[in-house]
C-alpha positions as semicolon CSV with decimal commas, in nm:
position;residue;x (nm);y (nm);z (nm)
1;X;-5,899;17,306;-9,527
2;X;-5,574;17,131;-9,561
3;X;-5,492;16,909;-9,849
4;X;-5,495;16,550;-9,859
5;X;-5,124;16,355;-9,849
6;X;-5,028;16,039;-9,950
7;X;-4,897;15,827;-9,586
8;X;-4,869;15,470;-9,526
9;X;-5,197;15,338;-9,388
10;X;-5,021;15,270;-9,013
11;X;-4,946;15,599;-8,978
12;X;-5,047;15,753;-8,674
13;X;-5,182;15,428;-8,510
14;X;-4,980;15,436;-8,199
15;X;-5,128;15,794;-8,137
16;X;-5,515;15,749;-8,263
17;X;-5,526;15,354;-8,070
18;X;-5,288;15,392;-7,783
19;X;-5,212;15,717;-7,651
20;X;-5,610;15,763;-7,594
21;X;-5,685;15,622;-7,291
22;X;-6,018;15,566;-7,367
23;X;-5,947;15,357;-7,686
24;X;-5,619;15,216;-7,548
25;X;-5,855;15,012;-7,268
26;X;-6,033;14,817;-7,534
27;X;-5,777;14,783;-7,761
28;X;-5,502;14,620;-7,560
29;X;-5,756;14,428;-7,404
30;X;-5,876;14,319;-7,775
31;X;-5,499;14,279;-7,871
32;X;-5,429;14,074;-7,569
33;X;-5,721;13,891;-7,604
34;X;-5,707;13,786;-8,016
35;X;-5,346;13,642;-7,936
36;X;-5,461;13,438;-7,612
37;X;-5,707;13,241;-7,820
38;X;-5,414;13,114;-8,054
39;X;-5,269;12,985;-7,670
40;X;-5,589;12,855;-7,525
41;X;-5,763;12,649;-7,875
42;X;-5,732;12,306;-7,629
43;X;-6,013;12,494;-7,366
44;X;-6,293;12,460;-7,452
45;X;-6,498;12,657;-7,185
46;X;-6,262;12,961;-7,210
47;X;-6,206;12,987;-7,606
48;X;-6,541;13,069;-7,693
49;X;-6,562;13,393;-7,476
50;X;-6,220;13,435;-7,559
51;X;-6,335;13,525;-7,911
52;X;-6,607;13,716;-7,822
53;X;-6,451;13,901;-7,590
54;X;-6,157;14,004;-7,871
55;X;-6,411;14,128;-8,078
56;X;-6,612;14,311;-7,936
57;X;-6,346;14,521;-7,774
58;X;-6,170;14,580;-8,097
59;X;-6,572;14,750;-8,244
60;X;-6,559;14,929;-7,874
61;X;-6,203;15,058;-7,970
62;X;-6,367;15,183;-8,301
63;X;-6,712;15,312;-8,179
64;X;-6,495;15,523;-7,928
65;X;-6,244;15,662;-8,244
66;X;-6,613;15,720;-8,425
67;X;-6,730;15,937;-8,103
68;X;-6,379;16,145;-8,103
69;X;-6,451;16,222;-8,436
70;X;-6,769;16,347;-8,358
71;X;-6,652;16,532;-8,140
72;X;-6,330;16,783;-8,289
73;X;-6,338;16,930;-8,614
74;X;-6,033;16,709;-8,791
75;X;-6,216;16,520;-9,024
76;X;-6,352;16,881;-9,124
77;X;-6,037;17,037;-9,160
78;X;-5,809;16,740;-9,292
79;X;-5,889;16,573;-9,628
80;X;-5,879;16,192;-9,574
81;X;-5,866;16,223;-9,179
82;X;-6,174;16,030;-9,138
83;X;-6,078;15,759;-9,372
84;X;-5,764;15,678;-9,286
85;X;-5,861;15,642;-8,897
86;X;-6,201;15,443;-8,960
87;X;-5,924;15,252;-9,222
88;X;-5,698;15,153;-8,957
89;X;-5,970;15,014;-8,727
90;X;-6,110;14,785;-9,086
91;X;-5,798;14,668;-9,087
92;X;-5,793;14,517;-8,693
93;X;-6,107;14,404;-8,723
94;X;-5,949;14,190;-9,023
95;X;-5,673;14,084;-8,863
96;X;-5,892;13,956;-8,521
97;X;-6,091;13,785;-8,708
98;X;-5,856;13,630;-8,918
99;X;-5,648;13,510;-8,599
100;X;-6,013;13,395;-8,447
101;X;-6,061;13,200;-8,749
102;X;-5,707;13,009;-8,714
103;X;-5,769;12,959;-8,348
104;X;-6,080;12,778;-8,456
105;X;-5,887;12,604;-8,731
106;X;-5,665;12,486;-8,455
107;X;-5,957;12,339;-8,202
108;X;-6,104;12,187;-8,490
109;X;-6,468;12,290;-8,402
110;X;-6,695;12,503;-8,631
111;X;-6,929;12,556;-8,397
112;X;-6,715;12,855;-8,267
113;X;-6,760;13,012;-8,612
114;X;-7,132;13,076;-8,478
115;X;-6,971;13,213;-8,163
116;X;-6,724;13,452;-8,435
117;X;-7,013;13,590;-8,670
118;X;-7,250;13,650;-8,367
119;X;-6,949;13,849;-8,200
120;X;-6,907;14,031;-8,579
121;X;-7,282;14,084;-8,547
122;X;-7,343;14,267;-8,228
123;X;-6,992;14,460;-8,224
124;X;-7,115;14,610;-8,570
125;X;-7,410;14,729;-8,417
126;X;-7,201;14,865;-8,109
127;X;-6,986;15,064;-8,383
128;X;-7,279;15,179;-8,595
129;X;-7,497;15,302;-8,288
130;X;-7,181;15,531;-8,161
131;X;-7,124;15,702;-8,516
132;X;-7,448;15,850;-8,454
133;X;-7,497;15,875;-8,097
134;X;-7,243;15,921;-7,901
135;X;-7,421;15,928;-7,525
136;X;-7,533;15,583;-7,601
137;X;-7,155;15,406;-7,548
138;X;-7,165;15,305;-7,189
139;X;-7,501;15,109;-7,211
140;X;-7,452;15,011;-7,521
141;X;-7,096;14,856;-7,466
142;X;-7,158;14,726;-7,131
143;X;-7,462;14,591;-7,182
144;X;-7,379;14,379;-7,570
145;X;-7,072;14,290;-7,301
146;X;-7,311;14,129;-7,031
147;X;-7,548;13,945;-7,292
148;X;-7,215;13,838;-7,474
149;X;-7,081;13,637;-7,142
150;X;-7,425;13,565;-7,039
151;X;-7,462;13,342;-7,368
152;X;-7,073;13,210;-7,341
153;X;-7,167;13,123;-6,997
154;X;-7,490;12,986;-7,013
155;X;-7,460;12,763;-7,399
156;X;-7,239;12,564;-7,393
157;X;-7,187;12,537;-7,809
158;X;-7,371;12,771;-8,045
159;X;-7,558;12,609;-8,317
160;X;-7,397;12,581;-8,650
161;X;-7,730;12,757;-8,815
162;X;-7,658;13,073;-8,683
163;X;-7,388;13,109;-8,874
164;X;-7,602;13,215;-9,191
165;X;-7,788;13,400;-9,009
166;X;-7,575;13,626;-8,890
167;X;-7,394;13,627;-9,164
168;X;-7,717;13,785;-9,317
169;X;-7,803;14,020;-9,052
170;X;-7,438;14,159;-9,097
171;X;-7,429;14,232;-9,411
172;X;-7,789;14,361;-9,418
173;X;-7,653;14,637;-9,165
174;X;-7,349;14,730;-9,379
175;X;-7,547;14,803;-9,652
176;X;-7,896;14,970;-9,545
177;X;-7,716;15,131;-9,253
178;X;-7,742;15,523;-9,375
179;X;-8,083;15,437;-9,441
180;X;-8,136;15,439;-9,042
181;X;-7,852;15,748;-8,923
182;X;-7,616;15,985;-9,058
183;X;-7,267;15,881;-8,945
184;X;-6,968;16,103;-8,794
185;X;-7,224;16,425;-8,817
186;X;-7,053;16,687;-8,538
187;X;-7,286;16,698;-8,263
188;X;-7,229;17,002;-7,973
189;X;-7,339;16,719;-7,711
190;X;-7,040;16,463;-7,874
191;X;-6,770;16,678;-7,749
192;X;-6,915;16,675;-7,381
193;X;-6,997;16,329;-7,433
194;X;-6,611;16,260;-7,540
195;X;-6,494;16,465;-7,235
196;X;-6,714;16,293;-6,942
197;X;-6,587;15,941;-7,123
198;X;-6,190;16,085;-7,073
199;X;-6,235;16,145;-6,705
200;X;-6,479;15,827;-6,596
201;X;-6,298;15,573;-6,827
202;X;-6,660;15,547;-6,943
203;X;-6,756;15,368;-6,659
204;X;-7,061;15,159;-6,654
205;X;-7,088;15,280;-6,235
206;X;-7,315;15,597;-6,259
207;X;-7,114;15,891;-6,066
208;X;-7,365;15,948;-5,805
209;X;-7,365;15,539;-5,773
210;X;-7,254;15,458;-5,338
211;X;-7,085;15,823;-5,381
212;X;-7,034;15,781;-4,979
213;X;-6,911;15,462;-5,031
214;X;-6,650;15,622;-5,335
215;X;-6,550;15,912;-5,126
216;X;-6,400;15,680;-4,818
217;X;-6,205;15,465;-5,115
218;X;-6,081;15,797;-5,295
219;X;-5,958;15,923;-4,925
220;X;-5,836;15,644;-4,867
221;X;-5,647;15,584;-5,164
222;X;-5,535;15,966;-5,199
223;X;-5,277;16,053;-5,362
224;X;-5,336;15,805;-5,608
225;X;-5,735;15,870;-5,661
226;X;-5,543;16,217;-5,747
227;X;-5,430;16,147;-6,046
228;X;-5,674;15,843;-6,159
229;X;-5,996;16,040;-6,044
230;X;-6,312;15,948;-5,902
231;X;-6,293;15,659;-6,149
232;X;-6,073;15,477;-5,941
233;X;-6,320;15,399;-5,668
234;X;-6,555;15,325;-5,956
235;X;-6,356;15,121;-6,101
236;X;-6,316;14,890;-5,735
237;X;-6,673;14,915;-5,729
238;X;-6,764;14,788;-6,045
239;X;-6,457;14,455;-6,027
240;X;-6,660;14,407;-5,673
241;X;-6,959;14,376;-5,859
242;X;-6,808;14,153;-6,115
243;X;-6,713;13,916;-5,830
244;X;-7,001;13,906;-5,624
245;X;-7,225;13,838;-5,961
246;X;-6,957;13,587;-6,093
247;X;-6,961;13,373;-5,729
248;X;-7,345;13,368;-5,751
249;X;-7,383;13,243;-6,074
250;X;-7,131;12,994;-5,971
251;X;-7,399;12,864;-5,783
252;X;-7,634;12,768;-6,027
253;X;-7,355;12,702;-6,288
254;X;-6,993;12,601;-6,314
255;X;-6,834;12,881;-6,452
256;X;-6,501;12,901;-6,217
257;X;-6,277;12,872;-6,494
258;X;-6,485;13,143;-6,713
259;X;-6,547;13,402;-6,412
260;X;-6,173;13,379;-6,312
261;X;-6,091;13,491;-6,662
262;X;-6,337;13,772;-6,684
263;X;-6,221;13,880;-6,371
264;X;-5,865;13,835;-6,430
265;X;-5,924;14,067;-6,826
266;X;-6,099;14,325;-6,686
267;X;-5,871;14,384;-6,331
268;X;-5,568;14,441;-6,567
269;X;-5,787;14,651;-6,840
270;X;-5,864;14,847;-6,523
271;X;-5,551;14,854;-6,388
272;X;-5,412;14,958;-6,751
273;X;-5,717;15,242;-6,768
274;X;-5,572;15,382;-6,408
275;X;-5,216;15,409;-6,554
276;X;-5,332;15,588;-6,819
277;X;-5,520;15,835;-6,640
278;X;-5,236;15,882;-6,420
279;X;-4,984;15,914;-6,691
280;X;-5,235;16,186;-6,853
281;X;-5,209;16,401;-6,521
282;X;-4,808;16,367;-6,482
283;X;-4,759;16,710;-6,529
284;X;-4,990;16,843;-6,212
285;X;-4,724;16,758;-5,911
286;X;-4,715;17,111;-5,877
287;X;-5,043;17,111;-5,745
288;X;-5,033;16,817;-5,534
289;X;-4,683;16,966;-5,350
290;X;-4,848;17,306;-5,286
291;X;-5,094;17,105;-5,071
292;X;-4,973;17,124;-4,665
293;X;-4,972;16,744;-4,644
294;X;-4,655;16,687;-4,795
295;X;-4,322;16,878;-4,723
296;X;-4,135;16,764;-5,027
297;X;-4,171;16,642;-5,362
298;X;-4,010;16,322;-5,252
299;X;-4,277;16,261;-4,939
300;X;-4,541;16,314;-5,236
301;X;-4,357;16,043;-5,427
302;X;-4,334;15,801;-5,138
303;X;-4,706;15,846;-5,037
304;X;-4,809;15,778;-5,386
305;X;-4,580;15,466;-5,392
306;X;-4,817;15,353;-5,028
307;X;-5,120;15,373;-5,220
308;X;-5,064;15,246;-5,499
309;X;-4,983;14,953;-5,233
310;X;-5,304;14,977;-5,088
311;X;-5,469;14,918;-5,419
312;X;-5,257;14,574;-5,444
313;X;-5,353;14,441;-5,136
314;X;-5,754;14,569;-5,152
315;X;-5,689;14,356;-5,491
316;X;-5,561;14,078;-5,343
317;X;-5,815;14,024;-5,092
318;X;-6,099;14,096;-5,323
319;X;-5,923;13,806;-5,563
320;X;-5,857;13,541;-5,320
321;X;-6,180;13,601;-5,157
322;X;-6,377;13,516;-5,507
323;X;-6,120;13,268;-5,586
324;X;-6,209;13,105;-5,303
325;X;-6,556;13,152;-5,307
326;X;-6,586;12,995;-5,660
327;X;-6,382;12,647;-5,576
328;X;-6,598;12,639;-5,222
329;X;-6,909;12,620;-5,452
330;X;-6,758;12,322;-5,653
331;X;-6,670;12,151;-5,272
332;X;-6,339;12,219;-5,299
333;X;-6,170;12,464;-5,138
334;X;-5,832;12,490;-5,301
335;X;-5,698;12,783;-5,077
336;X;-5,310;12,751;-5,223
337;X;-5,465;12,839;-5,607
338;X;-5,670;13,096;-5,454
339;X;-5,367;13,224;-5,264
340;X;-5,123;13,228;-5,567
341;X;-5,387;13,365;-5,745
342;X;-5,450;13,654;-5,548
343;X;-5,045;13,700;-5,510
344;X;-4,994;13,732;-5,846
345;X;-5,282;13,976;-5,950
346;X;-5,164;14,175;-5,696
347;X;-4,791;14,169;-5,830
348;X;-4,912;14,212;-6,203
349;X;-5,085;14,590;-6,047
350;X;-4,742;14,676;-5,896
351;X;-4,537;14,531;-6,168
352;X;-4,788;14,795;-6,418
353;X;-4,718;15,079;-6,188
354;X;-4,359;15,042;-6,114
355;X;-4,304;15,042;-6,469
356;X;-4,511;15,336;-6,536
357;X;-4,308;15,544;-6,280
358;X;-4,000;15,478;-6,482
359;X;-4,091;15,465;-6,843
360;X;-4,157;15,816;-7,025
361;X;-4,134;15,800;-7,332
362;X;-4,514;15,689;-7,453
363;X;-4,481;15,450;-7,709
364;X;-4,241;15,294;-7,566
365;X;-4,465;15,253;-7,247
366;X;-4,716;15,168;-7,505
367;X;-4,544;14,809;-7,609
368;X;-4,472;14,772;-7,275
369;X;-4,793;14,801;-7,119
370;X;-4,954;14,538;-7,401
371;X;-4,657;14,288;-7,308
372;X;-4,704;14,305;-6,917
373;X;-5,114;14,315;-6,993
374;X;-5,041;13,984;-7,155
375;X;-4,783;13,855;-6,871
376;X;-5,021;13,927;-6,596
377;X;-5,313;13,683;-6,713
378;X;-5,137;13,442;-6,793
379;X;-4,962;13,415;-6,505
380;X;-5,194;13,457;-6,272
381;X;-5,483;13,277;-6,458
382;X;-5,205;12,988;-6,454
383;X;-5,142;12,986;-6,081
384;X;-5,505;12,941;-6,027
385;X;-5,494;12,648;-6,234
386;X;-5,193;12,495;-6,141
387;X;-5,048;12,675;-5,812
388;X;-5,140;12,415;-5,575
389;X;-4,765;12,373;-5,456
390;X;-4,611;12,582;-5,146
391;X;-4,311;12,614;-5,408
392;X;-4,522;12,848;-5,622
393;X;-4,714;13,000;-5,326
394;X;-4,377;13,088;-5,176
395;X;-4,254;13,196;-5,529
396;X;-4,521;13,433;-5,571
397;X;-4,487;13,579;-5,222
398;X;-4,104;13,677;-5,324
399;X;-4,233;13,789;-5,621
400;X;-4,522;14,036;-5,491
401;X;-4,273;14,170;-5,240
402;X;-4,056;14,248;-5,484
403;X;-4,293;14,385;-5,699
404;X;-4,358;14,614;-5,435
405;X;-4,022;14,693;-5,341
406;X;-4,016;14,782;-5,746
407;X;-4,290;15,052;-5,655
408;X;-4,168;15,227;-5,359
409;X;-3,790;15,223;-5,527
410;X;-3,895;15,381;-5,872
411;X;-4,142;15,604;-5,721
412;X;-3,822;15,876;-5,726
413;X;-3,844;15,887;-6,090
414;X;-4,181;16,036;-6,127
């Protein structure tokens, strides 16, 4: 067993929270997220799920650091290892909340503070569950994810008295918890568990889920379903479903500006999840050029650069489609925001990948990955809103194609 050493209490971070893909899609996501709610205090229908959304990625981003432990033998071998990991994530949850609290501060409504603790409340059960069982992630997280939104969506303020309560109910789980499960035990299931999460993304889509359906989008999407996986047409899948449940609600309630934005987070933390998977795989050209398809490395390259171009435009149409769609419901169709809209999601995708083709040095692509997460809603959440010129309709279109342009060029750097 090797001996415990004194480090700073950072060290490591951009390793353990952003060079696992798994993490890395919650926490940039939370990142992105915390720091949008300082921008958007004056909306009212967006902060609220703003914060809960923050949250409860940052305990997903934990809960999956609690399941890698689980699953290797580091905490065993290295004095402190546990600790200064689970440390690290104490430490963002503290900072989130304390930039949720000033964003509240700032819209001057305590009500939200209901909307903070409840988030508090069911992301420390989302943590807690995954110390001990780590099969449980995907429903757990996806499912404290659609009862989140549900109650964003459907009450308009939370009650001040809930604050106490769960309050109560938090603190009664941080102290009784070992009572109930013995955390960070090494399970021989965790390990497989950890594994199936690395190549799905943890999807919520079960793998046998319209596997016809996912075969045609991988084919058609080859060679980039290469390196992403079968998750890739999971991933379409799952945004489709997003969409298609987002314009129905619609219909019963006005949540355009609230569906736009969950559709908007979770595109780029998918598109961010893709790059990461196809990062991971870099080093397997060699397989891909031994296949008869391609006669050089550079045709690989180029055909890579296509798909990654079909992506953008099935993106594009499935965005402007719901855009539209949602507006239509309110009797208005405002087909320049839908438009722009559409445009620009599909230049943040190409903007992600183009800079992924050139960038190798990790960290560095790290930084850069949170900063264009960030760029790419609010850009295109702001052309929805306030694209309704043929200025920034035709500003966008020079924009995507040079986005793509971006892609094919750097493609030669891979």
């Amino acid at each position: 067993m090797m001996q415990a050493s004194k480090c700073p209490w950072y060290q490591g971070a951009v390793s353990f929270w952003l060079k696992d893909v798994g993490c890395a899609s919650y926490f940039i996501a939370a990142i992105i997220t915390t720091l949008l709610c300082l921008i958007a205090t004056g909306i009212e229908d967006l902060i609220g799920l703003m914060i809960m959304f923050s949250i409860i990625c940052m305990y997903s981003a934990i809960a999956w650091q609690s399941i890698r432990l689980q699953a290797t033998e580091w905490q065993s071998l290295v004095v402190g290892y546990r600790k200064h990991v689970m440390f690290q994530g104490k430490v963002f949850i503290i900072l989130s909340n304390l930039i949720s609290i000033l964003s509240i501060i700032i819209a001057g409504n305590i009500n939200l503070l209901a909307t903070l603790t409840m988030a508090n409340l069911v992301g420390i059960i989302i943590w807690f569950l995954n110390r001990s069982f780590s099969h449980l992630f995907t429903s757990v997280c996806y499912f404290s994810f659609f009862i989140a939104t549900l109650v964003c969506v459907l009450i308009e303020q939370l009650p001040v008295w809930l604050i106490p309560v769960n309050v109560v109910a938090f603190i009664a789980i941080v102290l009784f918890h070992k009572s109930f499960t013995s955390a960070y035990k090494w399970r021989p299931d965790s390990l497989l568990n950890y594994r199936n999460g690395l190549q799905s993304g943890w999807s919520p889509v079960p793998s046998g889920f319209l596997s016809n359906y996912g075969s045609s989008i991988n084919k058609g999407l080859f060679p980039l379903s290469y390196f992403v996986g079968s998750g890739l047409s999971q991933y379409l899948i799952l945004i489709t479903l997003l969409c298609f449940f987002g314009v129905v609600a619609n219909l019963f309630y006005n949540i355009t500006e609230q569906a736009i934005f969950v559709l908007t987070l979770n595109l780029f933390a998918i598109v961010t999840l893709s790059l990461w998977s196809k990062v991971q795989k870099q080093n397997s050209w060699e397989l891909l050029f031994t296949l008869p398809i391609y006669n050089t490395s550079y045709s690989a390259k180029v055909a890579l650069s296509y798909s990654v171009l079909k992506l953008a435009a099935l993106v594009a149409l499935l965005c402007f489609s719901t855009a539209a769609a949602l507006t239509l419901a309110n009797q208005e169709l405002l087909l320049i925001n839908a438009l722009s809209y559409s445009l620009a999601c599909a230049a943040g995708l190409l903007l992600s990948f183009a800079i992924g083709n050139i960038c190798k040095n990790i960290n560095l692509l790290s930084v850069i990955l949170c900063l264009t997460f960030g760029l790419n809603m609010g850009l295109a959440n702001y052309m929805f809103d306030h694209g309704d010129s043929l200025t920034l309709l035709v500003l966008m279109s020079l924009y995507a194609t040079a986005m793509a342009g971006a892609n094919h060029l750097t493609a030669r750097y891979l």
